[in-house]
VMD Tcl script that draws the C-alpha trace (Angstrom):
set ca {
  {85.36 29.67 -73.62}
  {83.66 28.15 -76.53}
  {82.22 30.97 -78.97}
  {79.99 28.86 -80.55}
  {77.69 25.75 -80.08}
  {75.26 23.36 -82.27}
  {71.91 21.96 -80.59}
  {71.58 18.58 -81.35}
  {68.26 18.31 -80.99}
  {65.07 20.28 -81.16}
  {61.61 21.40 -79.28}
  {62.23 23.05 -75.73}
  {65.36 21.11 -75.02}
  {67.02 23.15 -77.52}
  {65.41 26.49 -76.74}
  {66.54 25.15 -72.88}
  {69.92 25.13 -74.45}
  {69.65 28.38 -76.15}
  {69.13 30.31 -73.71}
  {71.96 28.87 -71.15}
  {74.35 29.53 -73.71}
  {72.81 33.16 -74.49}
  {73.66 33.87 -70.83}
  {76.80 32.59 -70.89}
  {77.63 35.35 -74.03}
  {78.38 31.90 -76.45}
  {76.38 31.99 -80.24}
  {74.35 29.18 -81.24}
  {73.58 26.95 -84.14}
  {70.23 25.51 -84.49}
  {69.55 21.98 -87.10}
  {66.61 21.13 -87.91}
  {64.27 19.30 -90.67}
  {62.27 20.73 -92.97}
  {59.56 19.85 -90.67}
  {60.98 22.02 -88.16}
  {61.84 25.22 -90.64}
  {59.42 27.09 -88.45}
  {60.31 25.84 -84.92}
  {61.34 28.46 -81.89}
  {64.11 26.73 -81.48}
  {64.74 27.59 -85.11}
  {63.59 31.30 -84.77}
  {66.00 31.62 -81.62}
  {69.21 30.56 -82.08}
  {71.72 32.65 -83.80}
  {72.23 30.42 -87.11}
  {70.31 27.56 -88.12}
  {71.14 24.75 -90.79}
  {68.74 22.43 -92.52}
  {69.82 18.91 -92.34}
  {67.29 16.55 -93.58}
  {64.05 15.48 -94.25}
  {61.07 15.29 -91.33}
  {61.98 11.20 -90.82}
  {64.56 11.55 -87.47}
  {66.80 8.75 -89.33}
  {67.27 11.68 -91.63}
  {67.54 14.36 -90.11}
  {68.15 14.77 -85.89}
  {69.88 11.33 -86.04}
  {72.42 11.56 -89.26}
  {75.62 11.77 -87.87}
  {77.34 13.19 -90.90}
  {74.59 15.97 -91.59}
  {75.71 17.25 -87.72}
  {79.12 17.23 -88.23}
  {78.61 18.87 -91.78}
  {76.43 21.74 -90.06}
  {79.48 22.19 -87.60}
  {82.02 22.33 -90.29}
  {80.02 24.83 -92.08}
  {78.82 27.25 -89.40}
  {81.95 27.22 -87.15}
  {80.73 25.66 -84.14}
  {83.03 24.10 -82.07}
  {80.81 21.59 -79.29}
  {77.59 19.90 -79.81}
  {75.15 20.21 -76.95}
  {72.87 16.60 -77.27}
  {70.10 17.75 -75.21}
  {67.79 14.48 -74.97}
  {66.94 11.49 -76.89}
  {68.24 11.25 -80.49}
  {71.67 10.58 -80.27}
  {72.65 12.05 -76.30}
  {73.77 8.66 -75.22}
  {75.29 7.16 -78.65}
  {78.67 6.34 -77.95}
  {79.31 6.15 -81.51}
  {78.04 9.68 -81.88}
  {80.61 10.99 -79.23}
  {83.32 9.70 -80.60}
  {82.74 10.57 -84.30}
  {82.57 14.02 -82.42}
  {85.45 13.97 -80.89}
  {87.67 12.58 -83.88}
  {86.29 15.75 -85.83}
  {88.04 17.85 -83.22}
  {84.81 18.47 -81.91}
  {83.80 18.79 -78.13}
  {80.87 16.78 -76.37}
  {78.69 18.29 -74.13}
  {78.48 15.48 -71.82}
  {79.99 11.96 -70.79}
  {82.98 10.18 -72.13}
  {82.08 7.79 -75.32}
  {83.50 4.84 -72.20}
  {81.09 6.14 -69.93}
  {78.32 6.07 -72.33}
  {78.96 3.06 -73.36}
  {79.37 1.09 -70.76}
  {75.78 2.62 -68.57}
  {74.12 2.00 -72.09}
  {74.11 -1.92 -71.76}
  {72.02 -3.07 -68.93}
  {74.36 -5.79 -67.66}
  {77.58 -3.66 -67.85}
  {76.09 -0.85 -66.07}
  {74.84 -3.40 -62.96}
  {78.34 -4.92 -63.26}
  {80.26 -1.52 -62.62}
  {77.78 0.24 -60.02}
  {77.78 -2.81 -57.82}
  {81.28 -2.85 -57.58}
  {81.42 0.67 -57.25}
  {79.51 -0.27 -54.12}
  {76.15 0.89 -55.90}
  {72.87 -1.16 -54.16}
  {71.20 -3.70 -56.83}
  {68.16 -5.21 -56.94}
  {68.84 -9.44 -56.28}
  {69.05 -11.14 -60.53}
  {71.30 -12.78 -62.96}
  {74.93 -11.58 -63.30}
  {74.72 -11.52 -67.00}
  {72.40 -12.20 -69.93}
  {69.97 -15.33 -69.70}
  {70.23 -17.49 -72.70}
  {67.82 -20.20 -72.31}
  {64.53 -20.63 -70.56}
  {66.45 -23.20 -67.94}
  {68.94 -21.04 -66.70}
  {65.52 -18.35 -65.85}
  {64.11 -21.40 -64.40}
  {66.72 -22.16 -62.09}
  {67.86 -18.53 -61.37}
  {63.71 -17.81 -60.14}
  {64.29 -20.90 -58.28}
  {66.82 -18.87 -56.53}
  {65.96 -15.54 -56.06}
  {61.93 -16.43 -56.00}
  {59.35 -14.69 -57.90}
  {57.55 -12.08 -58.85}
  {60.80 -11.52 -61.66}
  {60.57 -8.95 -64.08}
  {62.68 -9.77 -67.79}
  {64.29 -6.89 -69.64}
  {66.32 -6.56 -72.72}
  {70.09 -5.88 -72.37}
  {69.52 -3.12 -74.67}
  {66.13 -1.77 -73.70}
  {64.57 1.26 -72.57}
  {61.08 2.88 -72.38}
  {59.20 -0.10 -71.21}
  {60.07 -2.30 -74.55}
  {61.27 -5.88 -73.78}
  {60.70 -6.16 -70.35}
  {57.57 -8.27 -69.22}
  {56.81 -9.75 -65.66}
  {56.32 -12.88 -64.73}
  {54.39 -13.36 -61.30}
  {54.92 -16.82 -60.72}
  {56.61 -20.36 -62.30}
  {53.63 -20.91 -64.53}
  {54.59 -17.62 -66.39}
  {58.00 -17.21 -66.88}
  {58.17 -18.77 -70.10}
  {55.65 -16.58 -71.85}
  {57.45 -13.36 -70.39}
  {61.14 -14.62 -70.97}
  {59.97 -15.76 -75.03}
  {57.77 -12.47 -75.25}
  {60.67 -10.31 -73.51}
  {63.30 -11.58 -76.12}
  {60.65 -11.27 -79.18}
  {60.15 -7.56 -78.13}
  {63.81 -6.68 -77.58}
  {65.04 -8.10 -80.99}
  {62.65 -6.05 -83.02}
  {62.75 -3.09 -81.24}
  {66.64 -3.11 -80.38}
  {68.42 -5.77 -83.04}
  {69.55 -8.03 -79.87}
  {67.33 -10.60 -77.84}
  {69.60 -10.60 -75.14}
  {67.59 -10.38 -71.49}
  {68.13 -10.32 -67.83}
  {66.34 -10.95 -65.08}
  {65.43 -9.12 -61.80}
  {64.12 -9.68 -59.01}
  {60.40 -7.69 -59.10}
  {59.58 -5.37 -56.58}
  {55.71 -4.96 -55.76}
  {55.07 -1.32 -54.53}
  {58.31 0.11 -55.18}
  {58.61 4.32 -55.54}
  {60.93 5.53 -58.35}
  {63.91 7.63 -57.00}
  {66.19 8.91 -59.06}
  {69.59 10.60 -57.82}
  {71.59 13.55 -60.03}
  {74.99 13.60 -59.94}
  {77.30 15.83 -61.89}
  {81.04 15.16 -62.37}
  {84.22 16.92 -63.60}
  {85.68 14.63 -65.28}
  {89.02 15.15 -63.18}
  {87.58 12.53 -59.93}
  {85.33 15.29 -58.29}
  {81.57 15.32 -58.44}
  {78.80 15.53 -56.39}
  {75.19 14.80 -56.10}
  {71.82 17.16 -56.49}
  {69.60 15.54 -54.34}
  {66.56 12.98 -55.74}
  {63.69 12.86 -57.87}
  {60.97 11.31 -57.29}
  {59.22 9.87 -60.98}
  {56.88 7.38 -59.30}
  {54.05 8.57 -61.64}
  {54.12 6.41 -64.55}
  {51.86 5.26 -67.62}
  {53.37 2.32 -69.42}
  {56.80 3.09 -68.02}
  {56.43 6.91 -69.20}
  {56.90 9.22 -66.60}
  {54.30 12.13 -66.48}
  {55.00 14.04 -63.18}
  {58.16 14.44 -61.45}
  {59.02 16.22 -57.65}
  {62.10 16.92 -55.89}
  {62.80 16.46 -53.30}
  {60.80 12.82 -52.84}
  {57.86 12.60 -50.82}
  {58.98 9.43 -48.62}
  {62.52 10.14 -48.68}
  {64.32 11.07 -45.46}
  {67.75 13.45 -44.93}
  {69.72 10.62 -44.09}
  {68.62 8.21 -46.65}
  {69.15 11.49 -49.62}
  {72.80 12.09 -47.98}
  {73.75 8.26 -47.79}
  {72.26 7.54 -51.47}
  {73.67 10.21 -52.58}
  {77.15 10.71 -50.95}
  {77.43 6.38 -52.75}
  {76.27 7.71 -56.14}
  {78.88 11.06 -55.77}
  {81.26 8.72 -54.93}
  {80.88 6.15 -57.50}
  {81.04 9.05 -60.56}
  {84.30 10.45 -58.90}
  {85.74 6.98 -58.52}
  {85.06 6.79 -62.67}
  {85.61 10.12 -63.55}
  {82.50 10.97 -64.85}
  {82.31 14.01 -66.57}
  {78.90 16.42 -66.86}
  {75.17 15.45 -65.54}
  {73.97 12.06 -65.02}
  {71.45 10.74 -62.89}
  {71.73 7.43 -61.37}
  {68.09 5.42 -61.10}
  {66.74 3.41 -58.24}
  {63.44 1.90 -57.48}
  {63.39 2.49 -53.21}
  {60.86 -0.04 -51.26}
  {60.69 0.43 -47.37}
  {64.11 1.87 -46.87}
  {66.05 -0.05 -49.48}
  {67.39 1.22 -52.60}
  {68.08 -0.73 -55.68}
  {69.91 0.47 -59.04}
  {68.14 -0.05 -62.58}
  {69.73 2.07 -64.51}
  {72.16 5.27 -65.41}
  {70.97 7.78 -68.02}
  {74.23 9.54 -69.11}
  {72.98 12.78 -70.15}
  {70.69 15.74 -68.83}
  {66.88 14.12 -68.01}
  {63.80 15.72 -68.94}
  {62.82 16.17 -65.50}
  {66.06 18.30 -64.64}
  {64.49 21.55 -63.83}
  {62.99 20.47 -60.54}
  {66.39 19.82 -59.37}
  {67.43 23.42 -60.93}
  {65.09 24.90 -58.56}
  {65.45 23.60 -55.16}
  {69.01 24.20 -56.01}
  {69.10 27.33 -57.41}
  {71.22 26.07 -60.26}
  {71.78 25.87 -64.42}
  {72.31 22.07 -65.12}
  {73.23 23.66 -68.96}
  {75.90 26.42 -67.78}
  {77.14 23.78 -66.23}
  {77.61 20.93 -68.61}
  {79.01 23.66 -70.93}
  {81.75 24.53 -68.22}
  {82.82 21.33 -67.32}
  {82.71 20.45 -71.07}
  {85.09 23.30 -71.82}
  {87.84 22.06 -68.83}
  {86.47 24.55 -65.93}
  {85.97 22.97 -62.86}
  {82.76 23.08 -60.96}
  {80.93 26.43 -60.14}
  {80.00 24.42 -56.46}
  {80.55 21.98 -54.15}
  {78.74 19.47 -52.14}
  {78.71 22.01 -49.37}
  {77.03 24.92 -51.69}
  {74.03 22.76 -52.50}
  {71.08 22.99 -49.94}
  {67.74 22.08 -50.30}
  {65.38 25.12 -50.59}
  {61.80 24.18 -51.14}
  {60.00 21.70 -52.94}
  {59.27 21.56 -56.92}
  {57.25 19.60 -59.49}
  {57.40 19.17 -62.84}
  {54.12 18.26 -65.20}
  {54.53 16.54 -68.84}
  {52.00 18.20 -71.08}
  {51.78 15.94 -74.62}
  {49.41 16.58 -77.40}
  {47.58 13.43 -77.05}
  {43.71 12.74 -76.46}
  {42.53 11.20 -73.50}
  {41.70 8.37 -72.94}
  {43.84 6.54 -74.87}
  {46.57 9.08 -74.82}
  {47.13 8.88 -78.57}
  {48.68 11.52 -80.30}
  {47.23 14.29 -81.86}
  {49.43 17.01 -83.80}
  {47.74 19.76 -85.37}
  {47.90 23.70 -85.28}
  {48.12 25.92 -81.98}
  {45.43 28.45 -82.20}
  {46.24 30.15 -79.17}
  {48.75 29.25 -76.54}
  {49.32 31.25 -73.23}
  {52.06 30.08 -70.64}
  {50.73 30.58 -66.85}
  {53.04 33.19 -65.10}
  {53.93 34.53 -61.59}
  {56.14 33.82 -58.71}
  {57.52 29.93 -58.55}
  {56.36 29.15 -62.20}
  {58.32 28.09 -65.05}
  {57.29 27.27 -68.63}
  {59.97 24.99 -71.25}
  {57.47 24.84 -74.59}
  {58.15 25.47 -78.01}
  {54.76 26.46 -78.58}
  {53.41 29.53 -80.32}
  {49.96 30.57 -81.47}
  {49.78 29.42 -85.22}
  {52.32 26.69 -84.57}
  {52.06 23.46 -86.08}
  {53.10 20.65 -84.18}
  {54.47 17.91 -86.60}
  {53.50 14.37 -86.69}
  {57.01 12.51 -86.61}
  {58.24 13.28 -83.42}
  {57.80 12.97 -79.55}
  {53.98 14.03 -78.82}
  {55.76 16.20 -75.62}
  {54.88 19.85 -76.25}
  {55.58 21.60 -73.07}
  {57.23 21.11 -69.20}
  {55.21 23.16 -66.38}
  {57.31 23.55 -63.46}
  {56.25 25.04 -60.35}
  {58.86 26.07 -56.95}
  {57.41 26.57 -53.48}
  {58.18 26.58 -50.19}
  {57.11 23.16 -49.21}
  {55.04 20.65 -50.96}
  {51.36 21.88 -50.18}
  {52.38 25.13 -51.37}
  {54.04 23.97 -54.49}
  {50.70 21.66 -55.54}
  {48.79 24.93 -55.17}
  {51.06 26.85 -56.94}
  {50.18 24.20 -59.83}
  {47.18 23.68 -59.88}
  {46.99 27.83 -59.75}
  {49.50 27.55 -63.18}
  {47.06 24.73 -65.30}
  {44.15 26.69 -64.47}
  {46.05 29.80 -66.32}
  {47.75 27.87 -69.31}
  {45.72 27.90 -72.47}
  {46.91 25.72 -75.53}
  {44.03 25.58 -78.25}
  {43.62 24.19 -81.47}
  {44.98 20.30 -80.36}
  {44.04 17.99 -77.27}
  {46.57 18.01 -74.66}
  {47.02 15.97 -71.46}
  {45.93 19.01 -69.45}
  {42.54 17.81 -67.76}
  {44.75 14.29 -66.17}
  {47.22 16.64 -64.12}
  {43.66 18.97 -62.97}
  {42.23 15.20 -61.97}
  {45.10 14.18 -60.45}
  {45.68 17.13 -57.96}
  {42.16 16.20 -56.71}
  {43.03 12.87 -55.56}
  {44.00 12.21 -51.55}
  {46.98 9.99 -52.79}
  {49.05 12.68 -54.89}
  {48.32 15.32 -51.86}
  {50.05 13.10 -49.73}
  {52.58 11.71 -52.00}
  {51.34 8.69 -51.22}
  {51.69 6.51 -54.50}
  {53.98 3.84 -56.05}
  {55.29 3.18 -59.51}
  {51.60 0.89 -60.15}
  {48.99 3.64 -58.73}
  {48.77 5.68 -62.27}
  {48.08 2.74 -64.24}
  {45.32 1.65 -61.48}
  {43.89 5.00 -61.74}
  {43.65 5.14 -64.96}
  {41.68 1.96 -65.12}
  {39.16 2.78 -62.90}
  {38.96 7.29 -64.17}
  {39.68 7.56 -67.82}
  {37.92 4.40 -69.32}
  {36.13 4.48 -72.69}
}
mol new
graphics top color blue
foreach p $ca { graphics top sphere $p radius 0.5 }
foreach p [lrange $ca 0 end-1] q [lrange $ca 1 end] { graphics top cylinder $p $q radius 0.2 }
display resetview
């Protein structure tokens, strides 16, 4: 059993972290910039180290400062959380030649889901459903011509190397393409040092389903169910539900039983959570995050699991605490994204927390850093808190949160807040009857200027 772990990472991820590893009896070692002296995370681990000034490059994405902090405090793994450096492969491996352990996939594994084109390459022939596009990178605007020629438009472009919506633009027809296939490769060299694109085939009212898995390592693993994240702005998800809406028993235990078997087939090792877009029946891989997903604790409770404890087992050689047989669907739960950004325009707005109260009760769950008197720094992800609610069903659950936002109070900055109380009044999210476009055409027509 490890005795001590560093969190890689900061905000509620890292209190998220904390705690697992307080209930598992293991000591923890909080980093953190001098932006962050005063963070909870900071406040609740058992040691902390500075390493680095506010700037990420810095501080929560030097490499060396990490390792230094583990060399000087004793710890011996390194829990990534999310974002900064959870799916550097680089990262892993410096890691692991310190005599470090992981918390999470292989530095291979990594790797290879990481580039676009790889990851399509090994899931389809893992057997892994793909949505119809080019088998590699497109180099010139002819080869997109003839390959839409082919597969017949609308086609979406996206950088090899993207993620978060940068690089990837859609072109609807012929007349098009070479405005989105130039403007796709402009984006994706400045935002990712490599203009390399593919293209897909571009689905018009598709749902986003998203499947976690979790692997030993050793050839066993198994999945948890979907998510459905079909509520997007700008290719941001804000509200997440598991199980999905539209999603049948037999289409969650065939999806599922082909992701299961693809991560035992590579011996993936920890969580990972394999992502579709599903259109009348049909699934179709995008992508493979290779690390624990913000939207994870919907899936802990209709499950009844710790995604954490386990990562930190399986990291440490212990098999599974279940199997595919132990996990069974109890309710329904959603999960709410709550930024400090001003509506409309959903641009960020930092500032100081003058009073903060997390809702409470039966079914609802609270991951924030936040504390009155808190000051939310400027240089980092405008996310602040995760409301998650647990119910029997689906009504009950969207009462449960809309009971939960009318309770929370966070004062003193302008938070996302009033779109979830809007959105809960709408016919379409009752029903769960939306794609991965409704958002954005809601927004259009209910938070204008």
């Amino acid at each position: 059993m490890f005795e001590k772990i560093l969190i890689a990472n900061r905000g509620e991820i890292a209190l998220r972290v904390i705690r697992a590893a307080r209930e598992m009896g293991i000591k923890t070692v909080a980093v953190h910039s001098t932006a962050d002296a005063d963070a909870m995370h900071v406040r609740m681990a058992d040691e902390s180290v500075c390493i680095g000034p506010p700037a990420s490059s810095e501080s929560y994405l030097s490499i060396p400062s990490i390792i230094a902090a583990c060399e000087v405090t004793g710890a011996q793994a390194i829990h990534p959380g999310y974002g900064f450096l959870s799916e550097n492969a680089n990262f892993v491996q410096i890691v692991e030649d310190h005599g470090l352990t992981f918390i999470g996939p292989s530095a291979e594994h990594i790797r290879i889901m990481g580039d676009k084109i790889t990851a399509k390459d090994t899931m389809k022939a893992l057997g892994v459903p793909c949505v119809p596009g080019s088998e590699g990178g497109i180099a010139t605007l002819k080869q997109a011509q003839a390959l839409c020629a082919d597969i017949g438009f609308p086609i979406i472009v996206k950088a090899t190397a993207g993620g978060g919506g940068r690089g990837m633009k859609v072109a609807q027809n012929a007349a098009e393409l070479e405005k989105a296939f130039l403007t796709a490769r402009s984006e994706a060299k400045a935002a990712f040092g490599n203009d390399e694109v593919y293209i897909e085939k571009y689905l018009t009212t598709p749902r986003h389903i998203e499947i976690q898995v979790f692997g030993d390592g050793k050839g066993r693993a198994v999945h948890l169910g979907e998510r459905d994240c079909s509520l997007q702005r700008r290719h941001q998800k804000v509200l997440e539900e598991a199980p999905g809406p539209c999603i049948t028993a037999e289409e969650r235990a065939r999806i599922g039983k082909i992701c299961a078997d693809a991560c035992a087939n590579i011996q993936y090792r920890g969580a990972g959570t394999i992502e579709f877009l599903y259109e009348k029946g049909d699934f179709f891989f995008i992508e493979m995050n290779t690390r624990l997903q913000v939207e994870h604790p919907v899936t802990e409770a209709i499950f009844g699991v710790d995604l954490v404890q386990e990562q930190i087992r399986v990291a440490e050689g212990l098999p599974m605490s279940f199997t595919q047989d132990d996990l069974i669907i109890n309710g329904h739960a959603i999960e709410v994204r709550i930024n400090a950004e001003k509506l409309p325009d959903f641009a960020p707005r930092p500032g100081r927390i003058t009073q903060f109260h997390a809702p409470g009760g039966l079914g609802v769950r609270m991951d924030s850093a936040l504390y009155d008197g808190y000051k939310i720094p400027p240089y980092y992800d405008s996310l602040i808190a995760k409301l998650i609610v647990h119910g029997k069903d689906r009504h009950s659950a969207l009462q449960r949160l809309a009971r939960a936002l009318g309770e929370l109070i966070v004062d003193g900055v302008d938070t996302t807040v009033p779109l979830f109380h809007a959105l809960l009044q709408e016919e379409d999210i009752q029903s769960g009857n939306y794609n991965i476009h409704w958002l954005e055409h809601w927004l259009e027509t209910h938070l204008r200027d």
